[in-house]
C-alpha positions as CSV (number, residue, x, y, z in Angstrom):
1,X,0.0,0.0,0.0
2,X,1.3,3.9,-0.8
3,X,2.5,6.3,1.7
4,X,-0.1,7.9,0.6
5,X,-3.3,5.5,0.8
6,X,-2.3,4.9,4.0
7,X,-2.1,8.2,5.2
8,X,-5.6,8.9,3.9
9,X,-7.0,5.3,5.3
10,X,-5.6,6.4,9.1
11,X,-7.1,10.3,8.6
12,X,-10.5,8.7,7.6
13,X,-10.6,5.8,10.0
14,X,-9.9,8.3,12.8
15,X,-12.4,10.6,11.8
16,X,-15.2,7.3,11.5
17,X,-14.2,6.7,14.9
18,X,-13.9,10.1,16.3
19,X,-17.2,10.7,14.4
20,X,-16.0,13.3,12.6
21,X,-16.1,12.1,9.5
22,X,-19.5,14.1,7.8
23,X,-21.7,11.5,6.8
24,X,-24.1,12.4,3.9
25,X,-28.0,13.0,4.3
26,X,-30.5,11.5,2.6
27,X,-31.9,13.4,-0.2
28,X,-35.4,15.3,0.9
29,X,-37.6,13.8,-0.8
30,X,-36.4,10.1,-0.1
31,X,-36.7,11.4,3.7
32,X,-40.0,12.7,3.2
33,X,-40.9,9.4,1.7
34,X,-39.7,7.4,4.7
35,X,-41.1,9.3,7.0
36,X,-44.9,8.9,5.3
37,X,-44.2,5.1,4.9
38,X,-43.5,5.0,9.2
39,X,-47.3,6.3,9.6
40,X,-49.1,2.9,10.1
41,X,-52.8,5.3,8.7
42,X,-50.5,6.4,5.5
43,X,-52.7,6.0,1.8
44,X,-52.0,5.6,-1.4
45,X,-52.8,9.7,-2.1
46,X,-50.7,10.7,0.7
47,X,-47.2,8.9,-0.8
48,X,-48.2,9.8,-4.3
49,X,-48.2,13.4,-3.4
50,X,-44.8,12.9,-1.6
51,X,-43.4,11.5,-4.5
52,X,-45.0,13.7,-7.0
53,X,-43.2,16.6,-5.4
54,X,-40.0,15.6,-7.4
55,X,-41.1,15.1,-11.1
56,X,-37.9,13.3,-11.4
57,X,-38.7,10.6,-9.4
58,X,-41.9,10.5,-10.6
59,X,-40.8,9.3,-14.0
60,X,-38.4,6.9,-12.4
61,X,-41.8,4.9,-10.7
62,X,-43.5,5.1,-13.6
63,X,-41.0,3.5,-15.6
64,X,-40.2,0.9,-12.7
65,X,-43.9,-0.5,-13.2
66,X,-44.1,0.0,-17.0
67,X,-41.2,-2.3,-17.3
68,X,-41.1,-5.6,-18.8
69,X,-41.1,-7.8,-15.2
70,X,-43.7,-5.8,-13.1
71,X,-46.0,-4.8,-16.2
72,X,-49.5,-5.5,-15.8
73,X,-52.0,-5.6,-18.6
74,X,-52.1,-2.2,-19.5
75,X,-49.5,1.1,-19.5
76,X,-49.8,3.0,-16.5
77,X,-49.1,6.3,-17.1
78,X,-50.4,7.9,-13.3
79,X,-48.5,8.1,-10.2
80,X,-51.3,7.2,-7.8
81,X,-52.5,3.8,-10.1
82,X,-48.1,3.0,-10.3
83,X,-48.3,3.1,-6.3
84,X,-51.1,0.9,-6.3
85,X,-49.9,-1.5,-8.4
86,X,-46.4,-1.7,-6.7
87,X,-47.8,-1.2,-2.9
88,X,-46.4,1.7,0.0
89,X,-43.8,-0.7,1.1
90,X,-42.4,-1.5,-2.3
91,X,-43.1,2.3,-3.6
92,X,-40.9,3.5,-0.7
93,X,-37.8,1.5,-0.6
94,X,-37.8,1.7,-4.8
95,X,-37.9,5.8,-4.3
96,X,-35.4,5.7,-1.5
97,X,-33.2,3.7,-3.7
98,X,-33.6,6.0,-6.7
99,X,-33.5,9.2,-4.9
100,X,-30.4,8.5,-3.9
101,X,-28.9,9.3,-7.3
102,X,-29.0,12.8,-6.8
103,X,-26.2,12.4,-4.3
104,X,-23.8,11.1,-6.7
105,X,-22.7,14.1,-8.2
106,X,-19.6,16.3,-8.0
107,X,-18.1,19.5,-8.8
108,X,-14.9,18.2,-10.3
109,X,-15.0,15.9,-13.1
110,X,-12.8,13.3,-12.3
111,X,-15.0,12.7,-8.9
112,X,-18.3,13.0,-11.0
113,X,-16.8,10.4,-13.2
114,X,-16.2,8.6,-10.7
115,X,-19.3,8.8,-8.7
116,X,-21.2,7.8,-12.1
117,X,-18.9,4.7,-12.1
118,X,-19.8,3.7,-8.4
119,X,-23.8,4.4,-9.1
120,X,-24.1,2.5,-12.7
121,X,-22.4,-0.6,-11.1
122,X,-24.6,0.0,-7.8
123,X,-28.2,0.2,-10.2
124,X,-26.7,-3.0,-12.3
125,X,-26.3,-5.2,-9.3
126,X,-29.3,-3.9,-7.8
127,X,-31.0,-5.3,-10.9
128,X,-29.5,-8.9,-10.6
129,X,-30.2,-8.4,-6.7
130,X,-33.7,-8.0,-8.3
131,X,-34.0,-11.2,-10.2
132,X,-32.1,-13.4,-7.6
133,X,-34.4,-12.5,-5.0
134,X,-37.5,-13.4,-6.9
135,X,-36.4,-16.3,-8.2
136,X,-34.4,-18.0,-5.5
137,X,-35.5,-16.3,-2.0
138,X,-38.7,-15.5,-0.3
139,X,-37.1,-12.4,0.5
140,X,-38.4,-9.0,-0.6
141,X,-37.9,-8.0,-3.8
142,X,-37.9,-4.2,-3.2
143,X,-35.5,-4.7,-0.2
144,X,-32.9,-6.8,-2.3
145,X,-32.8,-4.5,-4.9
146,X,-32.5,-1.4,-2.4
147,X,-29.7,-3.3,-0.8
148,X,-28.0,-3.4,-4.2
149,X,-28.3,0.5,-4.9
150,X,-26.7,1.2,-1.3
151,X,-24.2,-1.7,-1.0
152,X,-21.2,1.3,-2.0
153,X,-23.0,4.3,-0.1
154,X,-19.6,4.4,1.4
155,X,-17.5,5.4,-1.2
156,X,-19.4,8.7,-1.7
157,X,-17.5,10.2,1.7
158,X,-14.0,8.9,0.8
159,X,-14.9,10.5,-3.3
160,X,-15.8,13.9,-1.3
161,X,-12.5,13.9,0.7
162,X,-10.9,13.4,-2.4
163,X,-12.3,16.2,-4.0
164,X,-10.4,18.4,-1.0
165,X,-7.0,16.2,-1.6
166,X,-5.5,17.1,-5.5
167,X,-2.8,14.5,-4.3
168,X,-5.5,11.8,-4.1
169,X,-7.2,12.6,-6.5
170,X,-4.3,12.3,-8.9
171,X,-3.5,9.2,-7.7
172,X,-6.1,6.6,-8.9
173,X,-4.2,3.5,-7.6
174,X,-4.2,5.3,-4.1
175,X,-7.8,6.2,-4.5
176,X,-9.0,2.8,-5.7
177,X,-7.2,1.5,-2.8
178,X,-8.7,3.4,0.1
179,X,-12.4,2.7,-1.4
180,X,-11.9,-0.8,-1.3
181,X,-10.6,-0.8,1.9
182,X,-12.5,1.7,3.4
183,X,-16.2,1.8,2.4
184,X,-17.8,-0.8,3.8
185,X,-17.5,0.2,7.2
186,X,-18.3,3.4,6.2
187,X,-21.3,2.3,4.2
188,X,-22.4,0.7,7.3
189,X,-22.2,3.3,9.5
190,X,-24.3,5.7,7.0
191,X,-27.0,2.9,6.6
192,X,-27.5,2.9,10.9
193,X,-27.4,7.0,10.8
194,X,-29.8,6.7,8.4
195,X,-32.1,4.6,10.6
196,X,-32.1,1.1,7.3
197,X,-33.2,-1.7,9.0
198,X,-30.5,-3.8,9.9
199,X,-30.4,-6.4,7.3
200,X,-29.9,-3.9,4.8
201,X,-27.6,-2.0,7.3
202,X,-24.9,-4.6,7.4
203,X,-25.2,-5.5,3.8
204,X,-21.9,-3.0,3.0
205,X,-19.4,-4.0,5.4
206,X,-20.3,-8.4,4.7
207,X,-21.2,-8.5,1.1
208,X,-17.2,-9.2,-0.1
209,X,-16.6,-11.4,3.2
210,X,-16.5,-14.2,0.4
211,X,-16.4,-17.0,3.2
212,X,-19.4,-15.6,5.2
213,X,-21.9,-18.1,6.2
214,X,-25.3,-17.2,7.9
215,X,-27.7,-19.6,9.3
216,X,-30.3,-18.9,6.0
217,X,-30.1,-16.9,2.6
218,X,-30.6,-13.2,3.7
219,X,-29.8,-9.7,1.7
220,X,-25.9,-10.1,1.9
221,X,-25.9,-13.3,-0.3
222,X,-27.9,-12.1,-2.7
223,X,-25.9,-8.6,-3.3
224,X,-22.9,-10.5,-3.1
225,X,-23.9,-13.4,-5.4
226,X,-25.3,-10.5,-7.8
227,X,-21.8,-8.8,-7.7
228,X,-20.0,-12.4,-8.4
229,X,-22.6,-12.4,-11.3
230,X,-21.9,-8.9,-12.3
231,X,-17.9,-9.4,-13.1
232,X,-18.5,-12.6,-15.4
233,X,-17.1,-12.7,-18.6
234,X,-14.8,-10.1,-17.2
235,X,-11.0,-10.2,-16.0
236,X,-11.8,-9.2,-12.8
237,X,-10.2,-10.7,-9.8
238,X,-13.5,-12.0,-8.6
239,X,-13.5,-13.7,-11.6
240,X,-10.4,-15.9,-10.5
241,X,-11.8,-16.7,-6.9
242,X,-13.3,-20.4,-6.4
243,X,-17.5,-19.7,-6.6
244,X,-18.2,-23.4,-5.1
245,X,-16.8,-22.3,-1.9
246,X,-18.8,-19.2,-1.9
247,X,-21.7,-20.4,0.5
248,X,-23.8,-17.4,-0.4
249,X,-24.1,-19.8,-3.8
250,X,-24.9,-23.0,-1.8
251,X,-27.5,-20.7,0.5
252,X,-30.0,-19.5,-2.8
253,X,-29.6,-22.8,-4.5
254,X,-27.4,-21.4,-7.2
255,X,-25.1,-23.3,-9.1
256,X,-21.8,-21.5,-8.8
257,X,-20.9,-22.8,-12.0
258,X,-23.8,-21.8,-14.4
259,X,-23.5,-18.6,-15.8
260,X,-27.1,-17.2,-15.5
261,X,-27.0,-14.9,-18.3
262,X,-26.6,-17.7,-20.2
263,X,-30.5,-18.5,-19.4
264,X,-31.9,-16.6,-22.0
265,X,-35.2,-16.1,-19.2
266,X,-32.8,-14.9,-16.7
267,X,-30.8,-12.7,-19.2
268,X,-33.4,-10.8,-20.0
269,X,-35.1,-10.7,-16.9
270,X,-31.9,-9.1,-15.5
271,X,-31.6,-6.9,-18.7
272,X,-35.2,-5.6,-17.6
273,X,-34.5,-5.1,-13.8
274,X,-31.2,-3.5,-15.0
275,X,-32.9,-0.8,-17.3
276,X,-36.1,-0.2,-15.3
277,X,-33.1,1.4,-12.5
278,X,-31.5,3.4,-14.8
């Protein structure tokens, strides 16, 4: 490891555990969302005019039910009927999830490249998360597929204290080096300031423990299976690790040997989840 990425690993790690380090806020509007969702009286009107505040996001849940694996019989082209169809629980985590998009952006364009990096990987796993969920889990959909648009929220601090370092910023190998090291317990800690229940919470900091073994299939094998998934056909160094011993694999009842995009039903199903995110 570099003098450098070392230096910027101790200064951040002090600042996590000084809490010092300034965590991000959620976007308003994902907030405002959340907090309509934790009123056990809350109606369909009263989240569809939360949500049709931001015309943005809007479009987004539109497009999420129009798209090939949640449409029904007939385009839906109004907020309140998209609610409806999708349900408050699923309308909320979906619009936390895609709110959050706003908070990858930057004022320098090597971090905003960046950032765009982190969240187009983040909304493709989410998609496999997606599919694997449905398929092979009785797990929640909507859930898996939030834990797959958070599982980096943690590399959004280390990006912004880059932005105030030129000499980490010009190093990419420095850089790359304190996000993989860094943000997963940083991710973590957002997710529990940010009040995510805790199966989502933890999904940052246990996702790339590769030997992890839980008592049944929860949100942390499917993100990690999804990003196993996610490299394939690439050189990545994920690529080279042995899947079989992966028990996240063993847990959903995956073959770690099958490539599922070689299932023309799965490959397009994760082609749909993929699209609908971005």
């Amino acid at each position: 490891m570099s003098k450098l990425a070392e230096k910027v690993q101790q200064e951040l790690i002090h600042a996590i555990e000084n809490d010092e380090l300034v965590l991000p806020t959620l976007p308003e509007v994902a907030l405002r969302v959340r907090e309509a969702a934790e009123d056990p009286d809350v109606g369909i009107p009263q989240i569809s005019k939360v949500i049709g505040n931001d015309a943005a996001l809007t479009a987004r849940i539109i497009k999420v039910v129009n798209s090939p694996l949640l449409r029904s019989n007939k385009e839906i082209t109004d907020l309140q009927m998209a609610v409806s169809r999708l349900g408050i629980n699923y309308t909320c985590n979906l619009a936390t999830g895609l709110a959050m998009e706003q908070m990858f952006q930057a004022t320098s364009d090597v971090v905003d490249r960046k950032m765009r990096e982190v969240w187009n990987k983040s909304t493709e796993i989410a998609g496999i998360c997606h599919v694997l969920c449905r398929h092979y889990t009785r797990l929640m959909p909507d859930q898996a597929t939030l834990a797959g648009l958070v599982h980096q929220i943690g590399v959004l601090p280390i990006l912004t204290y880059a932005e105030e370092h030129n000499e980490l910023l010009a190093d990419s190998i420095s850089l790359n080096h304190v996000i993989e090291q860094i943000h997963p317990i940083i991710g973590d800690k957002i997710l529990r300031t940010w009040e995510f229940p805790e199966p989502i919470a933890i999904v940052p900091s246990q996702y790339l423990d590769f030997t992890r073994d839980s008592a049944k299939a929860d949100y942390v094998d499917i993100v990690q299976v999804a990003t196993l998934q996610s490299y394939l056909g690439s050189e990545h160094p994920y690529t080279q690790l042995d899947w079989s011993k992966v028990p996240a694999f063993t847990k959903l009842g995956l073959d770690p040997q099958v490539d599922m995009q070689a299932d023309e039903d799965m490959s397009a199903a994760m082609e749909a989840a993929m699209s609908m995110l971005q």
